[in-house]
N, C-alpha and C positions, 0 to 999 in steps of 0.2 A: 504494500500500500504506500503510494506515493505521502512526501510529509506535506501536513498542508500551513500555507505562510496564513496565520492567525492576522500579522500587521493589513493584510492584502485583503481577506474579509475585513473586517474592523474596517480601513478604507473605504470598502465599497460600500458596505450598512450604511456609516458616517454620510457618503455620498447620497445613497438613495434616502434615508432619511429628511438629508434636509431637499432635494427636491419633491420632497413629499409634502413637506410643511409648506414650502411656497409654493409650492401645485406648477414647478417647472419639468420638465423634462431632462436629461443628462444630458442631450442636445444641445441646449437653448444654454444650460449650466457653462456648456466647454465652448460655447461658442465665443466670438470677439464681441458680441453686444454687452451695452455697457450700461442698461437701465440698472433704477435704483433695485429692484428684486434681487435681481441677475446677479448685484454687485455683492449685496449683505450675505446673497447664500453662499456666495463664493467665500464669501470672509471669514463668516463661521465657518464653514468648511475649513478654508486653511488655519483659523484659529484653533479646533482641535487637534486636526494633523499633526501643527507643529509642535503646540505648547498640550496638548492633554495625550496625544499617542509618540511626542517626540521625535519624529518622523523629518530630516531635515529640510530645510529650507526648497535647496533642490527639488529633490524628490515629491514632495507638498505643489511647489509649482506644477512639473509635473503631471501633475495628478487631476490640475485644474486648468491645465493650459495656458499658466502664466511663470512669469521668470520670478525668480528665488526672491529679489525686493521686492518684486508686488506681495506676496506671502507676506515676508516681515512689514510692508506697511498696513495690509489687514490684519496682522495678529495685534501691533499697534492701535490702529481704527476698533477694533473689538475691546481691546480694554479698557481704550478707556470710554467706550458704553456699558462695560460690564459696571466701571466707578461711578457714574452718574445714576444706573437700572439697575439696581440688585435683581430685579425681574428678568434682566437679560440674559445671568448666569444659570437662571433655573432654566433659561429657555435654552442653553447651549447645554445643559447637562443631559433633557433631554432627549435632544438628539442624538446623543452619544449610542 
């Protein structure tokens, strides 16, 4: 039995979760559009990637079709809404 990469689900749950909450598609997620939805899912997205499954920068881009500082300026952009919304971080837990 082949071994299976846990970080790789966990990714892709992460993934389909939150185009779940904002009713996009993984499409419309990877795509170059740059509405305000499109933008926030991507950010949470890469804000757990990076900072809750440690996944690096790179790799996180990657993942979302964007280069290594767009990731560290969403994970940046996410906290500090997490500091202003204690609401926010319940809302990124549960997407985890």
């Amino acid at each position: 039995m082949p071994a299976v990469n846990t970080r790789r689900i966990k990714k892709d749950q992460v993934i389909s979760n939150v185009c779940e909450y904002f009713e996009l598609s993984k499409k419309e997620l990877l795509s170059s559009y740059r509405g305000k939805e499109v933008t926030e899912a991507r950010s949470i997205i890469a804000y757990i990637l990076h900072k809750k499954f440690r996944l690096s920068s790179t790799k996180t881009g990657k993942a979302i079709n964007r280069d290594h500082s767009t990731v560290l300026y969403f994970c940046k952009k996410i906290e500090g809404f997490i500091e202003v919304d204690k609401n926010y971080k319940k809302l990124i837990n549960n997407l985890i």
